[in-house]
C-alpha positions, 0 to 999 in steps of 0.5 A, a space after each residue: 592347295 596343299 593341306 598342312 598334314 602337321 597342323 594335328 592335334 589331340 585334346 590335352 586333358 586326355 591321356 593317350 592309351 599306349 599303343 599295341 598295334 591291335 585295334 579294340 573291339 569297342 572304340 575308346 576315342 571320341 572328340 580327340 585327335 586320333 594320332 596317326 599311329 592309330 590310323 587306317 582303313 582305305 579311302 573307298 571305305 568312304 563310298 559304301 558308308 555314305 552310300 548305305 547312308 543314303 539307302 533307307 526309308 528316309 531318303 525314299 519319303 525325301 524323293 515323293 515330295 515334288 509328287 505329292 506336291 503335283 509335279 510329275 514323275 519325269 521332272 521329279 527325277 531330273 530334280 532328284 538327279 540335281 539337287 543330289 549333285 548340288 547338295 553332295 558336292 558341298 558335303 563331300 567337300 566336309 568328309 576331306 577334312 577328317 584325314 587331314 585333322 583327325 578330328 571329328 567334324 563339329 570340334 572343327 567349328 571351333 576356329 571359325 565360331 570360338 571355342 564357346 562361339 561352337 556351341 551355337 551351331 552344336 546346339 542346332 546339331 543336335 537338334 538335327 541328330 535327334 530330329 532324324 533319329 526321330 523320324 527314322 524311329 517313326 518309319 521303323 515303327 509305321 513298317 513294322 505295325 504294317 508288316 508285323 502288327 508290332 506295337 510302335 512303341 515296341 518299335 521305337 525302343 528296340 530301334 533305339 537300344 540297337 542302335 546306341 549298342 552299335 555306337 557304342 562299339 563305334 567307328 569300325 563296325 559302323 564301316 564294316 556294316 556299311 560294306 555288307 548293306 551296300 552289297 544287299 542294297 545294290 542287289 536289291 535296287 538294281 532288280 527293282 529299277 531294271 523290272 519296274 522300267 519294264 513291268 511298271 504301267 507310267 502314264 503319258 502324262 507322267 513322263 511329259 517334258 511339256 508338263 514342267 511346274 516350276 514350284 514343284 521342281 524347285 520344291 523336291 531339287 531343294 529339298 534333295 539338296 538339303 537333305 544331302 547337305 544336312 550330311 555335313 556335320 556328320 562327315 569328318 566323323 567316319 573318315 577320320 580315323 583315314 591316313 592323310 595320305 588318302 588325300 583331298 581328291 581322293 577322298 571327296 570323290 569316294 564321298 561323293 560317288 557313295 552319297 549321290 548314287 545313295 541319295 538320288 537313286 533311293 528318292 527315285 524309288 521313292 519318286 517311282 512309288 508315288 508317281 504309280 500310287 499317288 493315293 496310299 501312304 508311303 508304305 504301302 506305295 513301296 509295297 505295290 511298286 514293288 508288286 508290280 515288277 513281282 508279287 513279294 518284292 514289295 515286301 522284301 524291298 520294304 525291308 531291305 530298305 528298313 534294314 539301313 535304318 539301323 545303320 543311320 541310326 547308329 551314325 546319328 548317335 554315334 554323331 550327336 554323341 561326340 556333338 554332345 561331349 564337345 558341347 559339354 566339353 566347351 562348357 566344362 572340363 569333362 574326362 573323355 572316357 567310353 564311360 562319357 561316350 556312353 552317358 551321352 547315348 542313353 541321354 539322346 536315345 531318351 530324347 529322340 524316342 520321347 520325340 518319336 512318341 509325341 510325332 504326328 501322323 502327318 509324317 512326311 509334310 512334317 519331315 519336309 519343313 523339317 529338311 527346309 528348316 535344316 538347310 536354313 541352320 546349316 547352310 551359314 555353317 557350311 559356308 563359313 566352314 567350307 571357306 576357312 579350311 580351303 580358302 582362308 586357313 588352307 588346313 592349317 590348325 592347331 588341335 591343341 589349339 582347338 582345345 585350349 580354350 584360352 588359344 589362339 581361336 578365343 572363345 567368340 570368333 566374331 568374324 564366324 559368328 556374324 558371317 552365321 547370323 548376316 547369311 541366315 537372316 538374308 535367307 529369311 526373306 525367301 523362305 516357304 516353311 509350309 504356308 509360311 512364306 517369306 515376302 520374297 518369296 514370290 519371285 521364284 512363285 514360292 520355291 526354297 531357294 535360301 540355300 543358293 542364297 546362305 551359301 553366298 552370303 555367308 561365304 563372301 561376307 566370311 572373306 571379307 571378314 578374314 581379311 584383317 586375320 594375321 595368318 602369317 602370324 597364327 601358322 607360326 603358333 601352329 606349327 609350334 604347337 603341334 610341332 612334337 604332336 605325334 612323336 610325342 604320343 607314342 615313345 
């Protein structure tokens, strides 16, 4: 596949910042094409910022799940191991996209949904964004009255304006930071998993292969799966800035590598954790599995585990920004300036901190019907998405285009938006949210499987749909509007 390098673009009502050849310290861009004179970084970059984006407290809560759900420690694994392979090679797949159109990644939506079709899938973005921001305030403030006696509340804020400052100075030093976690967390987790296979006490029945339970396993590798999936409407964001001479392959494969060995490896401490200490609370798992290598590394492996929460949270308002300005964007005309990259921020900053202070105690039943209902949003959209740009337009899109909202892509795509709604509504029957479960549920002795089942649907019916779609026509549009696209950005 040959992915059209000249299909790039840059949002019209925003004037191009003459280029000095010196990069600033606080990143002016948002949702606007990123000219290829501005372009940099090398492709391995991808690998320590999704690799740190997978090592943090979070991602440890998402591998006790088929645990606490009574599956036992080795068939945990091996379903940890699966579903991050399952649910990073769709994800990965998403992070090729930003080199090719220097766009951040939900402005993509726009010609598969409209440009105020996005909007619907927009919306549940930044649901997500402010849902994990949530959630990783809640563990921050959990570790840190644990630790430290600090107020939550306390906590909670200071996570939220630390954060928000990173965003702000943008996509460079959230790559730079990156770097230096994934080098301490690399460290740290290698000294916990090479004491604990010698130190820790697993029980026979622990590691049984005999002792297989088929809604457990099903339940933690979904769920891994999702998790890893959910990173999709993230991913372009942190590669776009790339040349699109790093290419496709390239690209996905740093991708991928950095978010598996991230994700499985941090939900099998989490597996490890609870599979020694089934009865205490995640924090206080980690803390004694910790112990049991050496007294004081379950504190410091608590920490170091904290620290990334930082990061992550970082990414998702940095993320839900551009999601939010996109979403006005399609609404009303607005200046894409750092003025309303910041306004964002503080409105999801709010949002999110008033969340995590209305959050329950019961923090990881809640965080796991939270992952299931996220694989059900997004699932359709990585389909219909996934599909357009490898097998339908094949990288071929007009970014001026993309921010006309009287172009090419209309404003309702109505081929995108039935492929959305006909994929989840067929994962509806085989849904389990908690003791919700759909009345087909049963046949897989109630484990989620609509994640198998959205992709499918929502990918062939979308191909079906893009039959009658005149292409030859749209890429001769194309071409023409994006014809003088960069030479005409810089003199």
């Amino acid at each position: 596949m040959t992915v059209a390098t000249s299909s790039t673009g840059q949002s019209p009502q925003q004037p191009e910042p003459a280029h000095t050849g010196k990069r600033p310290v606080v990143e002016t861009r948002s949702i606007d094409y990123v000219p290829l004179a501005e372009r940099h970084g090398k492709v391995w970059h991808l690998f320590p910022v999704w690799f740190a984006g997978d090592a943090h407290l979070a991602t440890v809560a998402t591998g006790a799940i088929g645990v606490a759900l009574g599956g036992n420690l080795i068939w945990t694994a091996i379903a940890i191991v699966l579903g991050n392979a399952l649910g990073t090679f769709f994800m990965a797949f998403h992070s090729t996209q930003g080199p090719q159109l220097g766009l951040p990644q939900m402005v993509q939506s726009r010609p598969q949904f409209g440009f105020v079709g996005a909007l619907l899938v927009w919306i549940v973005a930044l649901v997500t964004y402010i849902g994990y921001t949530a959630f990783n305030q809640v563990l921050v403030g959990s570790t840190m009255e644990h630790l430290a006696g600090t107020p939550v509340g306390v906590s909670y804020i200071a996570y939220a304006a630390i954060a928000i400052v990173l965003a702000i100075v943008g996509y460079d030093f959230i790559h730079r930071a990156s770097r230096w976690l994934t080098y301490l967390m690399t460290a740290g987790l290698i000294v916990f998993s090479v004491g604990v296979l010698v130190a820790a006490p697993f029980s026979a029945d622990q590691l049984d292969l005999g002792a297989f339970s088929l809604a457990p396993f099903l339940i933690q590798l979904f769920h891994a799966a999702v998790y890893q999936l959910s990173w999709s409407i993230y991913v372009s964001d942190y590669s776009r800035y790339l040349p699109p001479t790093v290419g496709v392959r390239s690209s996905f494969w740093w991708t991928y590598l950095g978010a598996g060995f991230g994700g499985t490896w941090m939900m099998l401490v989490g597996a490890v954790a609870a599979g020694l200490f089934p009865k205490l609370g995640l924090v206080e798992q980690i803390i004694h599995a910790g112990d049991t290598v050496f007294p004081g590394l379950g504190v410091t492996l608590l920490l170091m585990s904290v620290a990334p929460l930082i990061t992550i949270g970082t990414l998702n308002f940095y993320g839900g920004s551009l999601t939010l300005l996109s979403s006005v964007d399609s609404v009303k005309r607005i200046p894409l300036t750092l003025t309303s990259r910041i306004v964002t921020l503080l409105v999801l900053g709010v949002a999110s901190t008033a969340l995590a202070f209305s959050s329950s105690d019961d923090f990881l039943t809640t965080f796991g019907h939270f992952l299931i209902v996220l694989g059900m949003l997004f699932t359709p959209w990585t389909a219909v998405n996934l599909i357009d740009f490898y097998v339908v337009r094949r990288g071929h899109y007009s970014i001026r285009e993309i921010f006309n909202p009287e172009g090419i892509y209309g404003r309702w795509n109505w081929r995108g938006l039935t492929a959305y709604g006909v994929g989840f509504v067929a994962m509806l029957p085989f849904a389990v949210i908690g003791d919700l479960h759909g009345p087909l549920a049963h046949w897989v002795r109630g484990a989620d499987v609509t994640m198998l089942v959205g992709l499918a649907v929502s990918a062939v019916l979308y191909l079906v749909l893009c039959r009658s779609l005149d292409l030859d026509a749209e890429r001769a549009v194309v071409e023409a509007a994006d014809a003088d696209l960069d030479s005409s950005l810089h003199p």
